[in-house]
C-alpha positions in Angstrom: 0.0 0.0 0.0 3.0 2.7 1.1 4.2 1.8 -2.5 1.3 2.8 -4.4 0.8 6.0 -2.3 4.6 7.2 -2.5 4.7 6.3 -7.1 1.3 8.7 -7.2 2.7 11.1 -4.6 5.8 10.7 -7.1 4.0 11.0 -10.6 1.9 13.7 -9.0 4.6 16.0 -8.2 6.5 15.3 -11.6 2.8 16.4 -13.4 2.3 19.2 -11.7 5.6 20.6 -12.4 5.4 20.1 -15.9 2.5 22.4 -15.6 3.9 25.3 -13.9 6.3 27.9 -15.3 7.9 29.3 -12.2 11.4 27.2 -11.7 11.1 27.5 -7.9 7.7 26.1 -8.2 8.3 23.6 -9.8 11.7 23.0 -7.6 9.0 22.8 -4.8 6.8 20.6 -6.2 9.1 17.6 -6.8 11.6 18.0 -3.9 8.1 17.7 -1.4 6.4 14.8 -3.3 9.9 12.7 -4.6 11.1 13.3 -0.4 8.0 11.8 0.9 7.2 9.3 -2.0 10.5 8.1 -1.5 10.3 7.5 1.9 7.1 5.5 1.6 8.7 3.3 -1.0 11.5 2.8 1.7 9.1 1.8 4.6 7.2 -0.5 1.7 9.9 -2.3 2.0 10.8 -2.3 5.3 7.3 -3.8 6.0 8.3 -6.4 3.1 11.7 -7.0 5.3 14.1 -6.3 3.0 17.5 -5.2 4.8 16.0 -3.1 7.4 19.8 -1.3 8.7 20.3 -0.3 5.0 17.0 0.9 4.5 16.7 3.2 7.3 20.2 4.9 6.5 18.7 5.5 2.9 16.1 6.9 4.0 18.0 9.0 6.6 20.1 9.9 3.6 17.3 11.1 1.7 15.6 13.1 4.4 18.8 15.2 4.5 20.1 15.6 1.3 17.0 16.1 -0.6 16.0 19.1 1.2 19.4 20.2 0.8 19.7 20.2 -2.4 16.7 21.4 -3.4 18.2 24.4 -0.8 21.4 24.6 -3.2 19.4 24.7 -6.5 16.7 27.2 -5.4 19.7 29.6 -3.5 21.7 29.1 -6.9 19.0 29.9 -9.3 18.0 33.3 -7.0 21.6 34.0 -6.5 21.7 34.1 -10.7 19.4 37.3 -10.6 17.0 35.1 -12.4 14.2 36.4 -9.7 
């Protein structure tokens, strides 16, 4: 079930930023829904019982970086002059 949820969560976020025009929108759009679709694919799996200790430090992983990132790129873009 935490599969399905996180691959619309996913396909959601990627549609909706195809729709938008604004790069920080869109930035903001698939950093929230890839974060959190990715981290119910992880606990899918968990619940599957797959490697548990290597499946909780990707999804550690992903919790910090991904905001991160998405930190660097929107900082970047701003720091540009492109808004």
């Amino acid at each position: 079930m935490f599969f399905w949820i996180g691959f619309f969560l996913m396909l959601t976020g990627t549609i909706l930023s195809f729709k938008e025009r604004d790069f920080l929108l869109k930035l903001h759009f698939i950093g929230i829904s890839d974060t959190v679709g990715a981290i119910l694919i992880i606990l899918h799996l968990i619940a599957k019982g797959w490697d548990i200790p290597k499946l909780v430090l990707m999804m550690i992983l992903i919790l910090i970086w991904s905001p991160f990132l998405s930190h660097v790129l929107a900082k970047t873009y701003v720091r540009m002059g492109k808004k």
